[in-house]
C-alpha positions in Angstrom: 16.4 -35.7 -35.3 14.9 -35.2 -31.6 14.3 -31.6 -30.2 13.1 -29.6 -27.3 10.2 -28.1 -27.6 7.6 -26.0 -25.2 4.9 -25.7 -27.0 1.7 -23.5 -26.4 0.5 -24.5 -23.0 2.9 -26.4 -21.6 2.8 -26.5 -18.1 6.3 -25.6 -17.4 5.8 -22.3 -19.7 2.5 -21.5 -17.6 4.0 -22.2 -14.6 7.1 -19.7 -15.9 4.7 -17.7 -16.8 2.6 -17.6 -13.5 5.7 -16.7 -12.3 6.4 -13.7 -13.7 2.8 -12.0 -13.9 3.3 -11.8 -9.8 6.6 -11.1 -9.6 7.2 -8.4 -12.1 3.7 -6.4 -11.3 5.0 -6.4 -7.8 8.2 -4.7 -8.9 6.5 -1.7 -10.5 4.2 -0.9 -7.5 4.3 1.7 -5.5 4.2 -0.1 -2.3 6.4 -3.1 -3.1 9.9 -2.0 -0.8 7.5 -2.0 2.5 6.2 -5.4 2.3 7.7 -7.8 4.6 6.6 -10.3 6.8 7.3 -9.1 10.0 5.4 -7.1 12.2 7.9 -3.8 11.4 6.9 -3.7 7.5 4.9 -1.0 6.8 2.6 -3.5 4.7 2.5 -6.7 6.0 2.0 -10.1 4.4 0.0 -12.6 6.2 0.2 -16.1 4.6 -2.1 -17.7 6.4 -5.0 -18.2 3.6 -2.2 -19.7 1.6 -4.3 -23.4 2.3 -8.0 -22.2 2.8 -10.5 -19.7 3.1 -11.3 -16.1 1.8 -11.6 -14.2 4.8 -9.1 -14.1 8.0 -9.4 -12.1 11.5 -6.3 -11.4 13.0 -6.5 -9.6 16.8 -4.3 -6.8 18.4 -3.7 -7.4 22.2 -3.5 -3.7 23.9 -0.3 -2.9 26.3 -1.5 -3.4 30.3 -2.4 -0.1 32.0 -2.9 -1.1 35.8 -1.3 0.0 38.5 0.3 -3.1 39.6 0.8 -3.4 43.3 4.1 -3.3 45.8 6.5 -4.8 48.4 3.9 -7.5 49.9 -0.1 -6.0 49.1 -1.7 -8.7 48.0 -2.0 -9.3 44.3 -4.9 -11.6 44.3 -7.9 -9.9 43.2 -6.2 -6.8 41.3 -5.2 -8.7 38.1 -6.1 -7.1 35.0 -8.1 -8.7 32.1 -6.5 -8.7 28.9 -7.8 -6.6 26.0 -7.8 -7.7 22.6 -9.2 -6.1 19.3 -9.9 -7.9 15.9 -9.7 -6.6 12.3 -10.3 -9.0 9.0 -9.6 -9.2 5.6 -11.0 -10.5 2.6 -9.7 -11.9 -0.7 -11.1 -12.4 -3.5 -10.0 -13.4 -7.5 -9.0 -10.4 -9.8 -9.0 -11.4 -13.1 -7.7 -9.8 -16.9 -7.2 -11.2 -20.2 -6.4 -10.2 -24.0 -6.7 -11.8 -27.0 -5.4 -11.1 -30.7 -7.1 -11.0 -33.5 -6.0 -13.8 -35.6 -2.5 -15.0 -37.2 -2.5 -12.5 -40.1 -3.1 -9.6 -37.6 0.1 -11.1 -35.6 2.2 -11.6 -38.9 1.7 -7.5 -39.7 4.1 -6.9 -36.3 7.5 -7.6 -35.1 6.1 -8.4 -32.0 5.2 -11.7 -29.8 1.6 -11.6 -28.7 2.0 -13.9 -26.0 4.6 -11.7 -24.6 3.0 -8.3 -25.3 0.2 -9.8 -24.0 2.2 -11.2 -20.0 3.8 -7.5 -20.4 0.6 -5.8 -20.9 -1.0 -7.5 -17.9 1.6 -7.0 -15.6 1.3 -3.8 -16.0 -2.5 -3.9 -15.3 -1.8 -5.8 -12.4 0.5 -3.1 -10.8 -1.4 -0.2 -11.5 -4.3 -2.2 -9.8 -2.7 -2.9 -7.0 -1.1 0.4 -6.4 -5.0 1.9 -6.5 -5.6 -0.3 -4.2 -2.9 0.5 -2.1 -3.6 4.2 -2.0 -7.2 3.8 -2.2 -7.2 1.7 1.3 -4.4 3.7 3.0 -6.1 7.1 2.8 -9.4 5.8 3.6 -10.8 6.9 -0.4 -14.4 5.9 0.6 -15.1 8.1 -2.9 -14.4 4.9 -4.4 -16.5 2.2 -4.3 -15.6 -0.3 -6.8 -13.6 -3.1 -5.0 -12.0 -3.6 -7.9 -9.6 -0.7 -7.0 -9.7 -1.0 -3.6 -8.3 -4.1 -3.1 -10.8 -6.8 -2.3 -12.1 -4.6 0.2 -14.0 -1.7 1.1 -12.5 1.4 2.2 -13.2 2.8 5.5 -12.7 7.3 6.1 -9.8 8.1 8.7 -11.3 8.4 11.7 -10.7 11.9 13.2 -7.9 11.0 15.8 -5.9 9.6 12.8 -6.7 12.7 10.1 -4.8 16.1 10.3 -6.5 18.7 8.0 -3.4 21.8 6.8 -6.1 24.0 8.7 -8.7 23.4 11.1 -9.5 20.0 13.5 -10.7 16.7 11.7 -14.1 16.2 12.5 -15.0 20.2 12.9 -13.3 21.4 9.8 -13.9 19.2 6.5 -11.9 19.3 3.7 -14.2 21.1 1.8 -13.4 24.1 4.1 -9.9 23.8 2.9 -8.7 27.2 1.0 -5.6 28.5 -0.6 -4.1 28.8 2.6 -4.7 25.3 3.4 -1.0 24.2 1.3 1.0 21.5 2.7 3.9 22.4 4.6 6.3 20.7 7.0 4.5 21.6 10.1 2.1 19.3 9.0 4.7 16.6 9.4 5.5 17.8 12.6 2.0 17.1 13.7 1.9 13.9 12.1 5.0 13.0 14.1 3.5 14.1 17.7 0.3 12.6 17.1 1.9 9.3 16.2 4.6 9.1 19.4 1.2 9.9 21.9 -1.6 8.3 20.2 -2.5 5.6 22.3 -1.9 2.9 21.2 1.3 5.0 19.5 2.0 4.4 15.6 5.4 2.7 15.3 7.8 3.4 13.4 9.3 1.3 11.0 13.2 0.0 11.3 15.7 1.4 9.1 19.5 0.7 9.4 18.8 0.1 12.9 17.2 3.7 13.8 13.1 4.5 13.8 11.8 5.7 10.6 8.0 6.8 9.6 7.4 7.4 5.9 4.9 9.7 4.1 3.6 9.7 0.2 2.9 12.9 -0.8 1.3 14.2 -4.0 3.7 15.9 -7.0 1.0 19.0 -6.1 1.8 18.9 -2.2 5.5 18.5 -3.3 5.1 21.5 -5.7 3.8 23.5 -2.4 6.8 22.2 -0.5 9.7 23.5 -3.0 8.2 26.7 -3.3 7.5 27.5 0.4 10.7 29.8 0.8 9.4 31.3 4.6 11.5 28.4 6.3 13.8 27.0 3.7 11.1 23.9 4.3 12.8 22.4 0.9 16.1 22.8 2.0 15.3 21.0 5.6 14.9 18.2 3.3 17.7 18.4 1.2 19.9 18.8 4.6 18.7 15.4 5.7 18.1 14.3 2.2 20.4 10.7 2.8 22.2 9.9 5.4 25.5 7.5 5.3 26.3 3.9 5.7 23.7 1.1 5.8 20.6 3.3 6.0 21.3 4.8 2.5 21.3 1.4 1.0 18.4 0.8 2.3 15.3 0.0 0.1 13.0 2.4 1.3 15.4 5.1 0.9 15.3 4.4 -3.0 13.5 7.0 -5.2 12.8 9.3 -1.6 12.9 12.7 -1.7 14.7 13.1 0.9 14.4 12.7 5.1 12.9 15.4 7.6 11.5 14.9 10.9 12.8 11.0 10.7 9.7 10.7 8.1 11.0 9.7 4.9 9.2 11.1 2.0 8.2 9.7 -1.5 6.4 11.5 -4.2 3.7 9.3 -6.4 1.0 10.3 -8.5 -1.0 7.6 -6.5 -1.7 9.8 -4.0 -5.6 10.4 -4.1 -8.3 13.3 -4.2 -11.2 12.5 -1.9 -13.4 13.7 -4.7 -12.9 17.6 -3.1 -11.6 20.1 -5.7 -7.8 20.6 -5.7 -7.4 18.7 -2.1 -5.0 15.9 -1.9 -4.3 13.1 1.0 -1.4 12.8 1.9 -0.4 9.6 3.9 2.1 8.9 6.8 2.4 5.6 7.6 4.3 3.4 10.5 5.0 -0.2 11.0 1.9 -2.7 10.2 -0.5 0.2 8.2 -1.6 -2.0 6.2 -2.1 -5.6 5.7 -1.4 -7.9 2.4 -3.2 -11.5 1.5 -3.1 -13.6 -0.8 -4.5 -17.1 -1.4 -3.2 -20.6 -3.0 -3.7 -19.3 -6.4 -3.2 -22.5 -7.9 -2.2 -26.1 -7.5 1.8 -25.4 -7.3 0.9 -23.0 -4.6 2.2 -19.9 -7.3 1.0 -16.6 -6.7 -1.0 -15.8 -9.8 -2.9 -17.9 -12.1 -2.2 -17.5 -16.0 -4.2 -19.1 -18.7 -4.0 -19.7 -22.3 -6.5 -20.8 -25.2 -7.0 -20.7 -28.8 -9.8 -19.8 -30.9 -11.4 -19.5 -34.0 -10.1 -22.9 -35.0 -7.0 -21.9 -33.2 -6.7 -18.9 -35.1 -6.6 -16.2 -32.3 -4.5 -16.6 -28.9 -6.5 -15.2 -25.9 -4.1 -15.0 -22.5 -5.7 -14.7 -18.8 -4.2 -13.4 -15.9 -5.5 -14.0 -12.3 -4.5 -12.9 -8.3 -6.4 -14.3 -5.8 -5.5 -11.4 -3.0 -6.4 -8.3 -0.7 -5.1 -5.0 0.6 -6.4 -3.5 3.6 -5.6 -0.9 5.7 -5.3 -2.0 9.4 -8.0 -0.7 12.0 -8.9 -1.9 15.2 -11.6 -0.7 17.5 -13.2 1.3 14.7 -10.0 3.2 15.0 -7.1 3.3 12.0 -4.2 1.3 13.5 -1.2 2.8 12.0 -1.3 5.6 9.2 -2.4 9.3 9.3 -4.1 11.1 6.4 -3.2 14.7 5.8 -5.0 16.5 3.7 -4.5 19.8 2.2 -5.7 22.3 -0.5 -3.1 21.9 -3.1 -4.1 22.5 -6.8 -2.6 22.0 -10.2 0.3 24.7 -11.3 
């Protein structure tokens, strides 16, 4: 009698496997609702080292600011050059594996190692990448390891693109911040005005068809926010928690808090510390803040690499998972291109 069989290491279960380690450590980010591929995703995905390489440069080209002339002056001689900027972003291979420790240790469980084993690397993978994410978007320089920072370093907010909940970036630190440094609404507000006039302006993403920002916010700054009862701040949320029709359906409306300002807010525990006792970084973000790559990965062109081999005289079954890939946030003449850090004293309750 004939059967079907897929064996250990057959290439279509690797390649089902491959599969999978990509896909379902993408689904438990963080981040994974504003990836897109266009230019209005918050994180953008930029195939273009899908073939070759490990580093790419992309460029921004800055809006014309001349005066232009009228009726019949002569044009000739008053045209304007064209400025463009440049940022980059590396990729590199991030690798994990586990391995059992022989048959009889497998036989004690009701469980598949090789399963486990996919399961328990996706949800390296995600955790990972979600460090990296928040690690790159609030410009964590207090880690180093590129390991958690996606491939590449992280760079400190520059001081046109940092709100502190008291004092000016760049003359007040964070260290200064005190007990009556909490995060409130009216540091939303400022996020808002500073991304409408910033030049160039953060943009906002496209929800439904109507502008949208968004802003991760600790569970601590959160905390702060439902028990600020001056202003009914957590009410103004509530008000505008979700609004009808297509924009409630909307991905990045899913596990929100609610809406205020036309910011849409999402709590995560990602949300870092920049090493400063009890203060926390909040991050608003627009359209293009940050920029996803990933490379070929393998011969099908799959995004993540998974390996299997036995040992011990094919006693013990060791499983690898690998992304080639980076995060990054975007910056472009040594300024940050479209997210705001806002950081505040808020402590544990």
């Amino acid at each position: 009698m004939a059967v079907t069989d897929f064996p250990l290491n057959h290439p279509l279960a690797n390649k089902l496997y491959s599969k999978r380690l990509f896909q379902e450590a993408l689904k438990e980010t963080s981040f994974r609702k504003f990836i897109g591929t266009g230019s209005d995703s918050l994180i953008q995905i930029n195939p273009d080292l899908k073939e070759v390489g490990d580093k790419l440069t992309y460029g921004l080209r800055m809006l014309l600011s001349g005066d232009g002339v009228q009726g019949d002056d002569t044009l000739e001689g008053s045209e304007e050059a064209l400025i463009f900027y440049s940022d980059s972003i590396l990729i590199n291979q991030l690798r994990h594996a586990t391995r059992s420790k022989g048959k009889m240790s497998e036989q004690r469980v009701p469980y598949s190692v090789r399963e486990e084993g996919m399961q328990g690397l996706k949800d390296w993978f995600a955790d990972r990448m979600d460090s990296a994410f928040f690690n790159q978007l609030s410009g964590n320089t207090n880690v180093s390891d590129t390991k958690y920072t996606g491939n590449n370093s992280t760079v400190a907010p520059d001081n046109d693109h940092w709100i502190l909940a008291t004092g000016v970036a760049g003359t007040n630190t964070e260290a200064s911040l005190s007990a009556s440094s909490i995060f409130s609404l009216t540091l939303i507000d400022k996020a808002v005005v500073k991304a409408e006039t910033l030049s160039p302006r953060i943009r906002p993403l496209r929800i439904g068809g109507e502008e949208k920002y968004v802003c991760f916010i600790h569970p601590y700054q959160v905390y702060q926010l439902r028990q600020n009862t001056n202003t009914a701040q957590w009410m103004d949320i509530q008000k505008a928690a979700m609004q009808g029709g297509q924009i409630s359906k909307n991905p990045i409306y899913t596990g929100a808090l609610g809406e205020y300002n036309g910011v849409v807010l999402h709590k995560s525990t990602r949300v870092p510390t920049p090493g400063v006792a009890s203060v926390y970084r909040a991050i608003f973000c627009g359209a293009q803040a940050g920029v996803l790559c990933t490379g070929k990965q393998t011969k099908q062109g799959l995004d993540a690499t998974w390996a299997e081999e036995l040992f011990d005289y094919k006693n013990q079954l060791g499983i690898a998972g690998g992304l080639i890939y980076g995060i990054k946030k975007s910056r472009f003449n040594s300024k940050d291109f479209g997210s705001i850090v806002v950081s505040s004293y808020s402590p544990a309750v």
